[in-house]
Structure formats: C-alpha cells, structure tokens
One Martini backbone bead per residue (centre of mass of N, CA, C, O) as a GRO file, in nm:
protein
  120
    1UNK     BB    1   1.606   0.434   0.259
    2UNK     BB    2   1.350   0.593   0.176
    3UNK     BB    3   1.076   0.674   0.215
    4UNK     BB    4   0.915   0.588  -0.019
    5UNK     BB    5   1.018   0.309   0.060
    6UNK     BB    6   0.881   0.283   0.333
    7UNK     BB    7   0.608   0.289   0.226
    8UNK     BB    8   0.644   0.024   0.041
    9UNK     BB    9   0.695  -0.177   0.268
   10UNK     BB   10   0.475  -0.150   0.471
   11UNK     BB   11   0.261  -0.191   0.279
   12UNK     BB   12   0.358  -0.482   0.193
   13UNK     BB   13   0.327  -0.574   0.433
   14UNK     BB   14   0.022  -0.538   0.481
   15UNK     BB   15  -0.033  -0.765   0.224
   16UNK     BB   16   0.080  -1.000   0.375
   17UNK     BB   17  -0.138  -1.033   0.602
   18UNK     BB   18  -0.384  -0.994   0.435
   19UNK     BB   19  -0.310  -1.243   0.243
   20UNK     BB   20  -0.282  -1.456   0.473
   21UNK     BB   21  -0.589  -1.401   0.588
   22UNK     BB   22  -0.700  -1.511   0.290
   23UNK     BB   23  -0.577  -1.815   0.293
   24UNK     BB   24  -0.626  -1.886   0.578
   25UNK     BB   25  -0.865  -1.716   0.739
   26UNK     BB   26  -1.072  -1.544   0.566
   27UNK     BB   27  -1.365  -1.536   0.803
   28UNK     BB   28  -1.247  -1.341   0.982
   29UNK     BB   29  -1.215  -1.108   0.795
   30UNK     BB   30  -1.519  -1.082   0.713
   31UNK     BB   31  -1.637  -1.076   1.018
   32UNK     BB   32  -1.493  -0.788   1.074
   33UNK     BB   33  -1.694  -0.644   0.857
   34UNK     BB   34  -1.957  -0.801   0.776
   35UNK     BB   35  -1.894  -1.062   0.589
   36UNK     BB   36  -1.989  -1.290   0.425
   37UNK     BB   37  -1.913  -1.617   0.419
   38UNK     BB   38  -1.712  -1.841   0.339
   39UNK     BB   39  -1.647  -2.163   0.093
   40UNK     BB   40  -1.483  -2.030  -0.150
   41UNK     BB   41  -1.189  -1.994  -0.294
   42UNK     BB   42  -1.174  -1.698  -0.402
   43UNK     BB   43  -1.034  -1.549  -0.156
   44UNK     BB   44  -0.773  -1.715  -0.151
   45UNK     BB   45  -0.653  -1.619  -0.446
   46UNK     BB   46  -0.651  -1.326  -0.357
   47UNK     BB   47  -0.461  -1.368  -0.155
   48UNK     BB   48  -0.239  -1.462  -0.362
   49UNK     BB   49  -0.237  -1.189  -0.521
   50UNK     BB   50  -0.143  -1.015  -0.214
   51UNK     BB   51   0.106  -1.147  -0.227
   52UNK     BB   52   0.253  -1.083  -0.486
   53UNK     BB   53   0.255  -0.803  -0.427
   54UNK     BB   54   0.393  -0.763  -0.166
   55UNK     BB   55   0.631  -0.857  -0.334
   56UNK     BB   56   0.705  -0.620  -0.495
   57UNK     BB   57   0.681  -0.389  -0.290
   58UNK     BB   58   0.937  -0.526  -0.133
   59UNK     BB   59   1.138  -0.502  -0.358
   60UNK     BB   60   1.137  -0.216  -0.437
   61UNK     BB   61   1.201  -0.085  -0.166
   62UNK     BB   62   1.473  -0.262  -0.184
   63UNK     BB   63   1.557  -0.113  -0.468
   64UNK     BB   64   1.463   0.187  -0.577
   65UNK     BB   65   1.180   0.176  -0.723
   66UNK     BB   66   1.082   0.494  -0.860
   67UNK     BB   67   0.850   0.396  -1.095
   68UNK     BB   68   0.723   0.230  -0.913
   69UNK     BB   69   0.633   0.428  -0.679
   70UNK     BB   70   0.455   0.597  -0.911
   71UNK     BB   71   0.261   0.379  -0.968
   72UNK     BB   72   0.164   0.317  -0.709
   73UNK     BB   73  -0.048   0.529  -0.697
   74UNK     BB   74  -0.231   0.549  -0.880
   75UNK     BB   75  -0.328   0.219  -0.850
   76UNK     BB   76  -0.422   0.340  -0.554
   77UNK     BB   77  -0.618   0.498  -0.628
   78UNK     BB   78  -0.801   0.332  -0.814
   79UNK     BB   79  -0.893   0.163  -0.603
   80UNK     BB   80  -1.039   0.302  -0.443
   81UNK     BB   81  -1.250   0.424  -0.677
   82UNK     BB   82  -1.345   0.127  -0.725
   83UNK     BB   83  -1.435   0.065  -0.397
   84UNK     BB   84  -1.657   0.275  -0.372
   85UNK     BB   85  -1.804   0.221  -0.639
   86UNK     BB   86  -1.923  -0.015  -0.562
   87UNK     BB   87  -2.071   0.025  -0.319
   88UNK     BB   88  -2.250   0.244  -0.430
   89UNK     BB   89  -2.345   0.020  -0.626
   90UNK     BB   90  -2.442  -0.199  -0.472
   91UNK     BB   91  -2.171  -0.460  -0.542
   92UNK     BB   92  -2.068  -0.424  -0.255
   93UNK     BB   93  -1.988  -0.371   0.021
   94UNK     BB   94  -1.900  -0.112   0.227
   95UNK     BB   95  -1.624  -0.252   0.362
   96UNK     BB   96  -1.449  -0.214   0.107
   97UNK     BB   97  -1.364   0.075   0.113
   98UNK     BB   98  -1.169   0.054   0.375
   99UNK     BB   99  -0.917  -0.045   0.143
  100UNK     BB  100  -0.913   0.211  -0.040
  101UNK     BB  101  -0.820   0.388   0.201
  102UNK     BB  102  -0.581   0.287   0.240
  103UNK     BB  103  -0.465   0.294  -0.010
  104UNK     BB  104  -0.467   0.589  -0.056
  105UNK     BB  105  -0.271   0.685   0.223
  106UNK     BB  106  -0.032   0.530   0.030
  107UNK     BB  107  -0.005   0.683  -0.195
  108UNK     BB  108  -0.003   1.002  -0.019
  109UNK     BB  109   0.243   0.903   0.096
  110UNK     BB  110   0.456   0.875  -0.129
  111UNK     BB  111   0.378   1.140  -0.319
  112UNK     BB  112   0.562   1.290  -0.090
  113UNK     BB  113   0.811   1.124  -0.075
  114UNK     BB  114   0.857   1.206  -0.373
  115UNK     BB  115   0.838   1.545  -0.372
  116UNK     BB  116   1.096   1.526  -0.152
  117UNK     BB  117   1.276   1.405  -0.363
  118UNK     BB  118   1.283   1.632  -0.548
  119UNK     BB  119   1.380   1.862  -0.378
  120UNK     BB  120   1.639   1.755  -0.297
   0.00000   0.00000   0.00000
C-alpha cells in the first residue's frame, strides 16, 4: 500500500471510530468538546453517514484508488473550511472546528503522499 494510501487508511479508521461514538454514545463525545448535550436523532445518523464515509476511504486505500484519494484532499479541505467558518459566524459551537483541523492535516498528509507518487 502507498503511503497516500496508509493515509487514507489511518483517516478511515479515524471515521470508524468517530462514526461508531456518534451512533452509540453520541453525548460522551458531545461533552468532551463542551457541545449541548442531545436526545434528537440527528446526531446518530451523521453517525451513520461518517461511517459510510469511512468506509469508502478504507476501500479506496485497500485498492489504491488514487483519483479518489486526490479527491478527498480537496473536499477536507473544503470541510476544514466550511467549519472554521462555521464557529466564526457564530452558527456552531467553536470546537466544530477542531474537526475541520483533523480533517486539513489528513488531507495535507495525503497531498503529500500524493506529490511523492509523482516523483517517484
């Protein structure tokens, strides 16, 4: 496996993990950001939608779909951008952005990975 592969792996995991803590105890990870508790479903199905995701990233890195992981630079960077910008209008809480954070270093750690297959 690629480097950008083991990139999109790790993030994979990542959502995995992420995904499983907002279907099944979404309030633990809620309290740990200091974000209002919730009892309304919507959290569980983005739950279920960033296990979706993970899943897509962990298939692509099992099969080094490298067009698929140029793609997911861009589109975390837009998530990055689009949290970030989010706290600042003051339409979520501020440690929404600290996702978006995750989500920049995984993209620029791929991009890299990226620009090393290129030169190979």
């Amino acid at each position: 496996m690629s480097k950008a592969g083991q990139s999109l792996l790790v993030f994979g995991v990542y959502l995995t993990f992420l995904g499983a803590i907002l279907v099944a105890v979404p309030n633990l990870l809620l309290g740990v950001f200091r974000l209002p508790a919730t009892g309304e479903v919507w959290i569980r199905v983005v739950g279920v939608l960033v296990l979706c995701l993970a899943f897509y990233y962990i298939q692509a890195a099992r099969h080094g779909l490298r067009d698929f992981f140029r793609w997911t630079v861009y589109a975390r960077c837009f998530v990055c951008i689009s949290f970030v910008a989010l706290a600042a209008l003051k339409l979520a809480q501020p440690p929404l952005a600290l996702f978006g954070v995750v989500d920049l270093l995984g993209a620029i750690w791929t991009a890299l990975a990226l620009r090393q297959l290129r030169v190979a």
